[in-house]
Backbone as JSON Lines, residues from 0, in Angstrom:
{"i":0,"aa":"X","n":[-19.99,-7.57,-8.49],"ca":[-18.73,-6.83,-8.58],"c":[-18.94,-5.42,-8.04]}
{"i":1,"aa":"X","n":[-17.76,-5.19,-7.57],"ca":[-18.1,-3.49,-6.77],"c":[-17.64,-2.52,-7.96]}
{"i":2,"aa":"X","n":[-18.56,-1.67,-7.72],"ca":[-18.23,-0.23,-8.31],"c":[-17.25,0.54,-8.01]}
{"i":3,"aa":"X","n":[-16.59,0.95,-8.9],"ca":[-14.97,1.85,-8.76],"c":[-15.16,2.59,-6.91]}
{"i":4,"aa":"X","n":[-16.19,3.46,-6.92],"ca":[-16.34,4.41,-5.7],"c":[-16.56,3.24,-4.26]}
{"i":5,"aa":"X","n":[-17.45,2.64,-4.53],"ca":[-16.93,1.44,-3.48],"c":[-15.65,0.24,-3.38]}
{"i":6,"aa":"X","n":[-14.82,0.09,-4.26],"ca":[-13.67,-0.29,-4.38],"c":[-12.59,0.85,-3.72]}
{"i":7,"aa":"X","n":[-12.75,1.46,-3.99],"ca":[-12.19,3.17,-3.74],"c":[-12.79,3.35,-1.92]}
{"i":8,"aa":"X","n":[-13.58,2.79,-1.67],"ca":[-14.24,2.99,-0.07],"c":[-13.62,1.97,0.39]}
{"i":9,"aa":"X","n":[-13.37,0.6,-0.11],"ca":[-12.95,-0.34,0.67],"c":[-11.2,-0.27,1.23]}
{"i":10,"aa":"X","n":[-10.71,0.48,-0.01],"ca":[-9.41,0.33,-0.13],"c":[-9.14,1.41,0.95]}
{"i":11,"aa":"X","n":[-9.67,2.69,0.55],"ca":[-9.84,3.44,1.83],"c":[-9.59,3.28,3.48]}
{"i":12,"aa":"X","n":[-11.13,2.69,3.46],"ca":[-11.17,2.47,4.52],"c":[-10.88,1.12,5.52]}
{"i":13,"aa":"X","n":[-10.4,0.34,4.54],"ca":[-10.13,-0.76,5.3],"c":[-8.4,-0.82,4.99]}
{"i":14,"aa":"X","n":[-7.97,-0.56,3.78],"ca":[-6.09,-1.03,3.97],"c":[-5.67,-0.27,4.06]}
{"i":15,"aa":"X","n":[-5.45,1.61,3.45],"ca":[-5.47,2.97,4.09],"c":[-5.31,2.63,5.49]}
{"i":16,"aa":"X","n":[-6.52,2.2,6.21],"ca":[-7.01,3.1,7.69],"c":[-5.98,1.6,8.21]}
{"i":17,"aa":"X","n":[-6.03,-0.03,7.63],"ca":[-4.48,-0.29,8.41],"c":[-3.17,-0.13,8.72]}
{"i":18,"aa":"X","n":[-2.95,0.53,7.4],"ca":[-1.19,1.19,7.16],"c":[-1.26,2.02,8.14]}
{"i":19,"aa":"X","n":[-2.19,3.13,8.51],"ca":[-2.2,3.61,8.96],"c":[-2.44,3.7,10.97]}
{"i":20,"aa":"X","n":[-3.12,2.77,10.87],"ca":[-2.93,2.39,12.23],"c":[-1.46,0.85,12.8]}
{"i":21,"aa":"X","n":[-1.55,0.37,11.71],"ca":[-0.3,-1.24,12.16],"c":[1.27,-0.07,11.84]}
{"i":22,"aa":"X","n":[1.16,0.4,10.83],"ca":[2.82,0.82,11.08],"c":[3.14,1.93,12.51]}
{"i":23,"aa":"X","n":[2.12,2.59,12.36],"ca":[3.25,3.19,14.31],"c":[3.21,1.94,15.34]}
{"i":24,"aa":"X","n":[2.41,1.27,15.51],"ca":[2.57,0.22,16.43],"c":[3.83,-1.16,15.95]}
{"i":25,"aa":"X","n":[4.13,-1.34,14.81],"ca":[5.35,-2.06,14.48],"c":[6.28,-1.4,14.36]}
{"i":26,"aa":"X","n":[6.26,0.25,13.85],"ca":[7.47,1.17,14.62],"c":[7.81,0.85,15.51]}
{"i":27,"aa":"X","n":[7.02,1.19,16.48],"ca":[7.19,0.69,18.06],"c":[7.94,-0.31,18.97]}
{"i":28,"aa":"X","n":[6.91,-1.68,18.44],"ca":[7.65,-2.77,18.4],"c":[9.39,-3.04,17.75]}
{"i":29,"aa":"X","n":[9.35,-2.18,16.28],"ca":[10.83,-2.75,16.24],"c":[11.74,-1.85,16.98]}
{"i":30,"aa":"X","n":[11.4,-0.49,17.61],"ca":[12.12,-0.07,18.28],"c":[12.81,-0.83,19.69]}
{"i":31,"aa":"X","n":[11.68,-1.34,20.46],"ca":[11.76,-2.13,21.47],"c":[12.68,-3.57,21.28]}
{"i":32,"aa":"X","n":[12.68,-3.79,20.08],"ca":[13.34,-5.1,19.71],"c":[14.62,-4.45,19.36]}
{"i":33,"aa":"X","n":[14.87,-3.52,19.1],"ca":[16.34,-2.98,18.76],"c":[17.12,-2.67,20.04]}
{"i":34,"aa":"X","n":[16.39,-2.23,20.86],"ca":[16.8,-1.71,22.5],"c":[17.31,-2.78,22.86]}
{"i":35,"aa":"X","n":[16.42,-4.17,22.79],"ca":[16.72,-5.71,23.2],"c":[17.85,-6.33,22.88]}
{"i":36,"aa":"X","n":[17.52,-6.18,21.72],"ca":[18.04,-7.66,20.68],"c":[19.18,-6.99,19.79]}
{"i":37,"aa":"X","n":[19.16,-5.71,19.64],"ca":[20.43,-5.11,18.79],"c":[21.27,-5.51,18.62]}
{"i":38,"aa":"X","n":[21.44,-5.6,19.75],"ca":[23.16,-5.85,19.69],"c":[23.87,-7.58,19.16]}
{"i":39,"aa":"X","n":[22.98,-8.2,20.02],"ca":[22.8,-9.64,19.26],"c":[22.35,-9.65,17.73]}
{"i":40,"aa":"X","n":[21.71,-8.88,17.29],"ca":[20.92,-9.55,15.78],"c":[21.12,-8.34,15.22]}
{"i":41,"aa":"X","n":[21.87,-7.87,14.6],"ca":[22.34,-6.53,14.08],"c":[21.59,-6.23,12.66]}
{"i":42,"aa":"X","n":[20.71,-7.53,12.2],"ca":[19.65,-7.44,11.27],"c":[18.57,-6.27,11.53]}
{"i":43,"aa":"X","n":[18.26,-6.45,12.97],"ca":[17.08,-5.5,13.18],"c":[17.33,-3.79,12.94]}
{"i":44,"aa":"X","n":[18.63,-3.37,12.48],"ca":[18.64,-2.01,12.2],"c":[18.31,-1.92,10.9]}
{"i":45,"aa":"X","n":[18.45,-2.95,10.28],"ca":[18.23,-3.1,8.71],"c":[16.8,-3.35,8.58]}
{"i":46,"aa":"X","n":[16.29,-4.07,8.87],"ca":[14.81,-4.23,9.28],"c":[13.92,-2.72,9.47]}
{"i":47,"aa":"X","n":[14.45,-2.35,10.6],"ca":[13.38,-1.17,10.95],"c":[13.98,-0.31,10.08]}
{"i":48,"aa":"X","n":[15.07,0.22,9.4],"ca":[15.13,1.27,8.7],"c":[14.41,1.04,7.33]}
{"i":49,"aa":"X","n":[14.3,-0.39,6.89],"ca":[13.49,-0.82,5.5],"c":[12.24,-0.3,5.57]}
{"i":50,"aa":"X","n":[11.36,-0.8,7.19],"ca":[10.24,-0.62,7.41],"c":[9.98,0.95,7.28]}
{"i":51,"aa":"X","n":[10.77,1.28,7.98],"ca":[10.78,3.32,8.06],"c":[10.24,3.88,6.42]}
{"i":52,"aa":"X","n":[11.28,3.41,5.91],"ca":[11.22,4.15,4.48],"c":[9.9,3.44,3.68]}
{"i":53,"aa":"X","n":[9.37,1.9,3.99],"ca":[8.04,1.68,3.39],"c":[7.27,2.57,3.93]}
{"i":54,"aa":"X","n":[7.14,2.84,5.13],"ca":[6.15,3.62,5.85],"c":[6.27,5.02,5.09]}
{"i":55,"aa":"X","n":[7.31,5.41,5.11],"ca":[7.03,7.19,4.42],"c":[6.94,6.95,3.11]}
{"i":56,"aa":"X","n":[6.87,6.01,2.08],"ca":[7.05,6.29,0.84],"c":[5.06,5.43,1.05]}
{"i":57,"aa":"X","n":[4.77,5.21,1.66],"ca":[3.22,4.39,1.75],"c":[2.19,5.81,2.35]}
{"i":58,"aa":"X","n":[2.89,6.4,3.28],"ca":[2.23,7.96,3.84],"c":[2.08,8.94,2.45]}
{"i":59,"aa":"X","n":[3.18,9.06,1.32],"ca":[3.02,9.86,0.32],"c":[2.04,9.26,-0.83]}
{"i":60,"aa":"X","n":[2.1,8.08,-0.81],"ca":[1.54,6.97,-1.69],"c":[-0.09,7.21,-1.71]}
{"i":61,"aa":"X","n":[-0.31,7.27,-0.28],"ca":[-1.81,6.78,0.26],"c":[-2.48,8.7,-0.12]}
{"i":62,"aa":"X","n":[-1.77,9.33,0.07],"ca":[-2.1,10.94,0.01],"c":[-2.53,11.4,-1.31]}
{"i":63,"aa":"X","n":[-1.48,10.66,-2.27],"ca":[-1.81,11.1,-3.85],"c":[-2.54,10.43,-4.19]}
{"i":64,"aa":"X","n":[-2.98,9.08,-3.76],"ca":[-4.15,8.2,-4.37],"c":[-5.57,9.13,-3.46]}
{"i":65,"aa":"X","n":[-5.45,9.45,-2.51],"ca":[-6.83,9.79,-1.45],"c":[-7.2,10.88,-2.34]}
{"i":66,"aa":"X","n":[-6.1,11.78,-2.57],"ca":[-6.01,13.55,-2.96],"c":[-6.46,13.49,-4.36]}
{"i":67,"aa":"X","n":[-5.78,12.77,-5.4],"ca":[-5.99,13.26,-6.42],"c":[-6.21,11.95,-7.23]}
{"i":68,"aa":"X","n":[-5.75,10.84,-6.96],"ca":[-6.7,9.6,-7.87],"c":[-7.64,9.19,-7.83]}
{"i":69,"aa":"X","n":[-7.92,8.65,-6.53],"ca":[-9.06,8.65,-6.31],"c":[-9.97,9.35,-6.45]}
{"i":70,"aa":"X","n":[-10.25,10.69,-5.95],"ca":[-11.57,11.39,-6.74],"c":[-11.84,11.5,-8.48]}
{"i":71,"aa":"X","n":[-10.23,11.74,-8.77],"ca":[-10.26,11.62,-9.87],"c":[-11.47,10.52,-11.02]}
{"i":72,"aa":"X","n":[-11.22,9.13,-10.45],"ca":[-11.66,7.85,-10.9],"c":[-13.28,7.97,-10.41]}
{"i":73,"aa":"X","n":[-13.33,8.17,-9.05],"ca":[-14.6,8.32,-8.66],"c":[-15.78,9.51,-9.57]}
{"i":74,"aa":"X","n":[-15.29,10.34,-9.8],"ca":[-15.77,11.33,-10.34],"c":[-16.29,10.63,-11.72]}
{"i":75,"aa":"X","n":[-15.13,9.7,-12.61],"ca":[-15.49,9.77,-13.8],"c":[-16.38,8.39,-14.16]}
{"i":76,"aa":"X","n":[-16.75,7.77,-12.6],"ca":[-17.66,6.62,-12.5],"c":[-19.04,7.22,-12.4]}
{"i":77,"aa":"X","n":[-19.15,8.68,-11.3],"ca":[-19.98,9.32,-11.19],"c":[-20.62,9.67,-12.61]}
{"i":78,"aa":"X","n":[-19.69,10.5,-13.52],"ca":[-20.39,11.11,-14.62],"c":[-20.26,10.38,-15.96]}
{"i":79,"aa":"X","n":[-19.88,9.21,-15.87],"ca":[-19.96,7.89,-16.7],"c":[-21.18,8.31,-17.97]}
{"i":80,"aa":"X","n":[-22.46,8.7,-17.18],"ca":[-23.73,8.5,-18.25],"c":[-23.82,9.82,-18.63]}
{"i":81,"aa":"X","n":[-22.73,11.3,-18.28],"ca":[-23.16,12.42,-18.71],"c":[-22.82,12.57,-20.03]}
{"i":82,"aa":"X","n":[-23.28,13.6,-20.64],"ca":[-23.12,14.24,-22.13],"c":[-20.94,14.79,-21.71]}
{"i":83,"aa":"X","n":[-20.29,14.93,-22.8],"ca":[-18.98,15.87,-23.05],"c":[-17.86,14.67,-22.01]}
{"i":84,"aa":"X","n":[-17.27,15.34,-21.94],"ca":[-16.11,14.15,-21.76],"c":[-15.7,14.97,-20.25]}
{"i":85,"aa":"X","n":[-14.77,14.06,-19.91],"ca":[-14.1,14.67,-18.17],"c":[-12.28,14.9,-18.52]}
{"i":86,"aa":"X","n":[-12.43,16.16,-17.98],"ca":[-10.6,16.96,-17.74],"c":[-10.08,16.48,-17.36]}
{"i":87,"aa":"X","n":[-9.08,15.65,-17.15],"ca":[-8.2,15.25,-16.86],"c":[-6.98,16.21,-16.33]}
{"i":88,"aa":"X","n":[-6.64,16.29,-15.03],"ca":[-5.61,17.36,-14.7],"c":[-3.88,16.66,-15.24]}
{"i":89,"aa":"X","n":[-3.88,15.19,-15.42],"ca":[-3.09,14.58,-15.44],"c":[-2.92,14.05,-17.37]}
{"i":90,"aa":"X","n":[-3.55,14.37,-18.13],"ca":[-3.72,13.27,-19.71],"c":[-4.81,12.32,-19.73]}
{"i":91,"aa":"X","n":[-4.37,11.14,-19.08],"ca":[-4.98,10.34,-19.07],"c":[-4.69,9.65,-17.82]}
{"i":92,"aa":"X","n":[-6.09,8.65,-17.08],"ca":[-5.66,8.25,-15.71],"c":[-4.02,7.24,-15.92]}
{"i":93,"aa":"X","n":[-4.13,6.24,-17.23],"ca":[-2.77,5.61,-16.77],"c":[-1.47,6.58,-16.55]}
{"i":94,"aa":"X","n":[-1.42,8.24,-16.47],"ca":[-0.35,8.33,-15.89],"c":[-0.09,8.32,-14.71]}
{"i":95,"aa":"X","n":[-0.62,8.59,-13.71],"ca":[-0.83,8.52,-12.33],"c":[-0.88,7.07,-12.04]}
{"i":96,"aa":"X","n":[-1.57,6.13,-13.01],"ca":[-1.55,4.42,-12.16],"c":[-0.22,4.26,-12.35]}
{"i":97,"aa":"X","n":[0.22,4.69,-13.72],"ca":[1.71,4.03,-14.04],"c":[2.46,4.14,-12.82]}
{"i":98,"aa":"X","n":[2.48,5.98,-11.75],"ca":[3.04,5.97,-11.16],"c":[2.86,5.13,-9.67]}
{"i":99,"aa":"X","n":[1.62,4.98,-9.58],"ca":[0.93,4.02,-8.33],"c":[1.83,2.49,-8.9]}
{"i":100,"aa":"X","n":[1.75,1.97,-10.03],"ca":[2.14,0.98,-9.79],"c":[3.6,0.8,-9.58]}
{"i":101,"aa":"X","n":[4.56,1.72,-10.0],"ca":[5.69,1.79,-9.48],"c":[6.27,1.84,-7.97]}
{"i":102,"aa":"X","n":[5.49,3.1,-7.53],"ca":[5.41,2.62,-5.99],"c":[5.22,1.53,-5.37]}
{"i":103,"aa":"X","n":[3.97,0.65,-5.83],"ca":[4.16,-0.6,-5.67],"c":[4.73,-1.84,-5.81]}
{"i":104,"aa":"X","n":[5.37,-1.67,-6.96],"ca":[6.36,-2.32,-6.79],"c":[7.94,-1.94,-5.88]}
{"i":105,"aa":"X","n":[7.95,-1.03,-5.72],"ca":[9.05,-0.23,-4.65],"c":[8.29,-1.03,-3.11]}
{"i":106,"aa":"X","n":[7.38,-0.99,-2.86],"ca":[6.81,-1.68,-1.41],"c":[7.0,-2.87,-1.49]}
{"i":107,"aa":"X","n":[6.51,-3.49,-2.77],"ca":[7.02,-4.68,-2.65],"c":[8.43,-5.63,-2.39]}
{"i":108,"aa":"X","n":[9.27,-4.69,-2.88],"ca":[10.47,-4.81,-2.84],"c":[10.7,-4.79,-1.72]}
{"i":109,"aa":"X","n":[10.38,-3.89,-1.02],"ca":[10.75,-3.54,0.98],"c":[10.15,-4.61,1.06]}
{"i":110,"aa":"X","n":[9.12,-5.21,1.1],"ca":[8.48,-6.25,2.3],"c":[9.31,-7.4,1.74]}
{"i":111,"aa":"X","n":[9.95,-7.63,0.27],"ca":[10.77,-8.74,0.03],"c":[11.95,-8.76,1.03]}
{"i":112,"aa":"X","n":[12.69,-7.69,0.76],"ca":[13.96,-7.31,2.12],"c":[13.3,-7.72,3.48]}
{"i":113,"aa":"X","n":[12.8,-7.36,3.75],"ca":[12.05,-7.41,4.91],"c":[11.55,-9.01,5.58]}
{"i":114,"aa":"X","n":[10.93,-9.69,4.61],"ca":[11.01,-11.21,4.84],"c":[12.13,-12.07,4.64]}
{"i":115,"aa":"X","n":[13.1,-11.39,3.51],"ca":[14.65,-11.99,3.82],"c":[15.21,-11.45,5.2]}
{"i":116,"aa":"X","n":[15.68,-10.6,5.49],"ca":[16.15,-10.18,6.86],"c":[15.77,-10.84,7.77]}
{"i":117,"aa":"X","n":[14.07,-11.05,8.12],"ca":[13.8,-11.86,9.23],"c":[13.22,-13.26,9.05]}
{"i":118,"aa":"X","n":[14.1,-13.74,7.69],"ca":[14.01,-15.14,7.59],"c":[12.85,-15.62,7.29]}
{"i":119,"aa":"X","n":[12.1,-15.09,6.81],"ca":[10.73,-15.28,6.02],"c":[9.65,-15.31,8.05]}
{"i":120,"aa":"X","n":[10.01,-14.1,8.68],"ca":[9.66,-13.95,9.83],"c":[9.26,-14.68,10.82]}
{"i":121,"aa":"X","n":[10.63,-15.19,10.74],"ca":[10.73,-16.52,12.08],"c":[11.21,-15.71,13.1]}
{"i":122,"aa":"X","n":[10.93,-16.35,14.61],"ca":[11.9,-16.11,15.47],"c":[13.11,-17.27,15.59]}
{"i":123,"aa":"X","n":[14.24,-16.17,16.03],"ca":[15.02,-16.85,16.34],"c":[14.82,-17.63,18.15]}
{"i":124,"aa":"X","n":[15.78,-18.52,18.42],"ca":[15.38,-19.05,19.64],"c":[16.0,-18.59,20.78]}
{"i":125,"aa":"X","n":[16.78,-17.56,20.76],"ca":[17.44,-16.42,21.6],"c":[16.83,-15.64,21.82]}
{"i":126,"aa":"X","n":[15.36,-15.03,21.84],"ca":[14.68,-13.77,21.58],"c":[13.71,-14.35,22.52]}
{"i":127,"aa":"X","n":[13.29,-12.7,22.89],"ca":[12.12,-12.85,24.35],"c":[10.83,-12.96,23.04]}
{"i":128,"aa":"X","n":[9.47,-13.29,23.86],"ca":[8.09,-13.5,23.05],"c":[7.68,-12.31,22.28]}
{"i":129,"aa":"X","n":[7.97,-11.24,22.85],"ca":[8.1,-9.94,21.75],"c":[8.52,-9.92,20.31]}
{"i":130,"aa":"X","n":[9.49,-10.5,19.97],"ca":[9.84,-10.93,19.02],"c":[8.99,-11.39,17.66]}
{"i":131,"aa":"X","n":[8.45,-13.14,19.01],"ca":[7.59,-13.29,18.0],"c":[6.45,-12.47,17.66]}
{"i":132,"aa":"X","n":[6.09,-11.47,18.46],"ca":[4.71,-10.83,18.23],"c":[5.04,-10.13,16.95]}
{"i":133,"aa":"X","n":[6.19,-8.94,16.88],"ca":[6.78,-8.38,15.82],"c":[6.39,-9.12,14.53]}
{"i":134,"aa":"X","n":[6.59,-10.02,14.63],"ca":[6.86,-10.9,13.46],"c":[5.46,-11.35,12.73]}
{"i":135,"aa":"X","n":[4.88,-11.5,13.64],"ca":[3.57,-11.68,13.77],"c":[2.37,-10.52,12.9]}
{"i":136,"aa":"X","n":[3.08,-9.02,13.49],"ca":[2.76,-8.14,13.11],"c":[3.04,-7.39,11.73]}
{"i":137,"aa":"X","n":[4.19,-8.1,11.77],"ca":[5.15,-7.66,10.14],"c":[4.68,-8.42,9.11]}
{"i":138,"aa":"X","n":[3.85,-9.89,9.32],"ca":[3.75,-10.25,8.55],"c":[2.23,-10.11,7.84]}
{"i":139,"aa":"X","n":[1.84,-9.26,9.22],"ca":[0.21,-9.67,9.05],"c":[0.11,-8.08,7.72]}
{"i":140,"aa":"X","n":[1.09,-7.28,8.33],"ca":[1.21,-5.98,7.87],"c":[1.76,-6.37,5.84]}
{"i":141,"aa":"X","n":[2.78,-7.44,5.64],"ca":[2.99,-8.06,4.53],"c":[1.83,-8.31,3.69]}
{"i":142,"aa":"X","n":[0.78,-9.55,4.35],"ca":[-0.01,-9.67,3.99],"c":[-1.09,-8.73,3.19]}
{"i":143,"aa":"X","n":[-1.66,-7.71,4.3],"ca":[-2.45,-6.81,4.15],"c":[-2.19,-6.32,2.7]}
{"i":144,"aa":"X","n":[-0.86,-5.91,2.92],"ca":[-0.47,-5.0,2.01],"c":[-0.41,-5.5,0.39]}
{"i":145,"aa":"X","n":[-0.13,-6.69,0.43],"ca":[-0.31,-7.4,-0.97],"c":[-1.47,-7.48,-1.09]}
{"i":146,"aa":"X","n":[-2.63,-7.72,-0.74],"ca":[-3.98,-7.9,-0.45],"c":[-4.4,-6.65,-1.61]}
{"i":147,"aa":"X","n":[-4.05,-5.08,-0.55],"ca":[-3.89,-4.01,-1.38],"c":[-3.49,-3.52,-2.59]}
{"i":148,"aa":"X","n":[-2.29,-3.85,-2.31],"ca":[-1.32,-3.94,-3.78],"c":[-2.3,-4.69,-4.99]}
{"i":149,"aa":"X","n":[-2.72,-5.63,-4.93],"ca":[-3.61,-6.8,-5.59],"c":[-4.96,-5.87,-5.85]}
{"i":150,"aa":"X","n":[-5.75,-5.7,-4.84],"ca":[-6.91,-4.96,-5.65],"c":[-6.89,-4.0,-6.5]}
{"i":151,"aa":"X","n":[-6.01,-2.93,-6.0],"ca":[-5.31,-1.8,-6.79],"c":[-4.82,-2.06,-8.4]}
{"i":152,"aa":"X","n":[-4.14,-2.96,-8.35],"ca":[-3.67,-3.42,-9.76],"c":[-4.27,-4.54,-10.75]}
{"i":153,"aa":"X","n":[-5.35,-5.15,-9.93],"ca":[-5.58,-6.24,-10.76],"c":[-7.03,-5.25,-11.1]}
{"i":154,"aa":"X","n":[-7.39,-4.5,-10.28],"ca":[-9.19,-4.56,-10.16],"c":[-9.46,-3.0,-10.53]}
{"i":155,"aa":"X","n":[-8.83,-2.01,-9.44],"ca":[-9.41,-0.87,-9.42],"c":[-8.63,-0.01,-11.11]}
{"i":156,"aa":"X","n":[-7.41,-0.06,-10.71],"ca":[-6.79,0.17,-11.74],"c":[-7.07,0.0,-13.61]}
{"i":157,"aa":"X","n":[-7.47,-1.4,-13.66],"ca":[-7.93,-1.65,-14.98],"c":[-9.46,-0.66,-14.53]}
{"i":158,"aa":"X","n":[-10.09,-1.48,-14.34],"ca":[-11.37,-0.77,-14.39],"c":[-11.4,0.7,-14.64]}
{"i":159,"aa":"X","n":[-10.65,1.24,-13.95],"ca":[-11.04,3.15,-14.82],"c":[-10.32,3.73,-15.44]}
{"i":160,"aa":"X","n":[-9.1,2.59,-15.77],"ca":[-8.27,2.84,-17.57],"c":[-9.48,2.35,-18.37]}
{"i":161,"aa":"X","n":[-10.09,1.69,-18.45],"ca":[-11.71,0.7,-19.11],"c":[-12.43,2.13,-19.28]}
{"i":162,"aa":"X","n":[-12.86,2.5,-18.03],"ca":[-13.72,3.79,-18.0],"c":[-13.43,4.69,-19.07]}
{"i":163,"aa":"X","n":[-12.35,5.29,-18.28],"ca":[-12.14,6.24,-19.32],"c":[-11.9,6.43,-20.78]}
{"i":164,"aa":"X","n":[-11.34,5.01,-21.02],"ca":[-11.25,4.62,-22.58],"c":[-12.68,4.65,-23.08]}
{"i":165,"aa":"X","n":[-13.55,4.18,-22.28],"ca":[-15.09,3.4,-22.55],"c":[-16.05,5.31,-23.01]}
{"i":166,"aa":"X","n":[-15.36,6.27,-22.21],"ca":[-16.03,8.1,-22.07],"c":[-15.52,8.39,-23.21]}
{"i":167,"aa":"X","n":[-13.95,8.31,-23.68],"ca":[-13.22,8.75,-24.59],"c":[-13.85,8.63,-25.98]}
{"i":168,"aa":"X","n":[-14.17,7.1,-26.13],"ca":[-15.18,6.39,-27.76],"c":[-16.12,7.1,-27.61]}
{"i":169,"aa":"X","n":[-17.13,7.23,-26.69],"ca":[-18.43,7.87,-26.73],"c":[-18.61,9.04,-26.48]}
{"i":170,"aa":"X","n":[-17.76,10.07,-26.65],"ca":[-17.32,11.32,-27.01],"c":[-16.72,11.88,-28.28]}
C-alpha cells in the first residue's frame, strides 16, 4: 500500500498533470466541432460550456488540494512519529476533504451532463472523424477523472482523517 506522500505524488503527478494537459486540447477540439457541427447539433454549445466550467472549477480544485491539502496531509505523515501534535490551519483535515468531496461530486455531475448530451459519447453518423476523436478524448478525460475522484475518496482521504485521528489519541 502507498504512503499518503506517494499517493499525494501519484495523484499529482499523474491525474493533476492530465487535467491539466487533456482539457486545453478537448477545449480545442470542442471548439472546432462547434465551428463544424454547430449549427447541426446545437448540443455541442451545451457540451463545451459544461466542459468550460468543469475545467475552471477542476483549475481551483487542483490549486487548493496542491497549496494547502496536500502539504497539509503530507506533513502530518511526515511527523506521524514526532512528540506534540500538528496545527491545523483549517480544525481538522475533514474540513477541507468535506470540501474536496463536494467539488467532486459537482465534477461528477458535469461529466454525467456531459455523457448525456453526447449520448453516452457516441458519434453521430453526420459528423466528420473529428468528432469521433472528441469523444474519444472526453471520455478518456471521464474516465481519468473518476479514476481520481476514486483514489481521493476511497484511499487518500480516509487515510489522513485515520492519521490525524490516530496523532490526536496519542497526544
Amino acid at each position: 500500500m502507498d504512503t499518503i506522500p506517494q499517493l499525494v505524488d501519484r495523484i499529482v503527478n499523474r491525474h493533476h498533470a492530465y487535467v491539466r494537459t487533456a482539457g486545453p486540447a478537448i477545449t480545442v477540439r470542442l471548439a472546432k466541432l462547434r465551428a463544424k457541427h454547430g449549427a447541426e447539433h446545437l448540443e455541442l454549445a451545451e457540451i463545451d460550456a459544461t466542459f468550460a466550467a468543469l475545467r475552471a472549477e477542476l483549475d481551483q480544485h487542483m490549486f487548493k488540494e496542491e497549496r494547502i491539502l496536500f502539504p497539509y496531509v503530507c506533513d502530518l505523515a511526515e511527523h506521524a512519529g514526532a512528540c506534540g501534535q500538528m496545527r491545523s490551519p483549517f480544525g481538522t483535515v475533514e474540513n477541507p476533504i468535506r470540501m474536496m468531496e463536494h467539488e467532486h461530486d459537482n465534477a461528477l455531475s458535469a461529466l454525467a451532463r456531459i455523457r448525456e448530451l453526447t449520448n453516452n459519447f457516441a458519434t453521430p453518423a453526420d459528423v466528420c472523424k473529428g468528432w469521433a476523436l472528441g469523444m474519444e478524448e472526453l471520455e478518456a478525460f471521464a474516465r481519468d477523472l473518476v479514476e481520481h475522484i476514486t483514489l481521493e475518496n476511497t484511499v487518500l482521504f480516509p487515510a489522513a482523517i485515520a492519521l490525524e485521528k490516530s496523532l490526536s489519541v496519542a497526544t
